[in-house]
N, C-alpha and C positions, 0 to 999 in steps of 0.2 A: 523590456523583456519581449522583442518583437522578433527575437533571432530565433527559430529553433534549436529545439536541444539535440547537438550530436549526439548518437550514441556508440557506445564503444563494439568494438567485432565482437567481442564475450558477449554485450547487453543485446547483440543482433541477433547470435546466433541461440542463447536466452529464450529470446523470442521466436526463432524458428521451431525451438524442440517444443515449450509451449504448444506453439498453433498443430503441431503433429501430437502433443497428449489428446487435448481439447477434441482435435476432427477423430478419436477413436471413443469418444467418450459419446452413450445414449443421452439423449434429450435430459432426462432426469439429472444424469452424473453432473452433466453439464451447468443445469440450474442450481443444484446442491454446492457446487463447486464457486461459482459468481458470487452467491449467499455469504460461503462462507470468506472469500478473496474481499467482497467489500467489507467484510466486520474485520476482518483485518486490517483493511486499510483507514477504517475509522479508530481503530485502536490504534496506528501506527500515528497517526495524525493526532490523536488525542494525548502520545506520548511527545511528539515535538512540541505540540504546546508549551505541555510540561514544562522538559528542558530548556524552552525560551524563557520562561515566566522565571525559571530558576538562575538560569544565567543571566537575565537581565533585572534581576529583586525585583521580581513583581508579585510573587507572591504573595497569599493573603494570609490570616493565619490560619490554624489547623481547622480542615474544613471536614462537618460531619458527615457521615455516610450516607 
């Protein structure tokens, strides 16, 4: 995994309107906004888990809350 990831002209330009919300956004907006982009991204991550563990039976059994 030493190659960088291409990214696509959509995922570039993605990224341009991004950095143009972000630079209109006060300090605060800004902080509130990171908060909530990383709890997402640990939710996103916590749902691939998931679906590895399920498509490869690893699952354990019914686990409680």
């Amino acid at each position: 995994m030493n190659q960088p990831v291409e990214l696509s002209l959509e995922q570039q330009f993605s990224i341009r309107s991004f950095e143009t919300q972000v630079q209109n956004m006060s300090r605060e907006q800004a902080q509130d906004f990171l908060v909530k982009l990383y709890e997402q991204m640990i939710v996103r991550e916590n749902m691939y888990k998931q679906f590895l563990r399920h498509q490869w039976g690893l699952e354990a059994g019914p686990q409680m809350p």
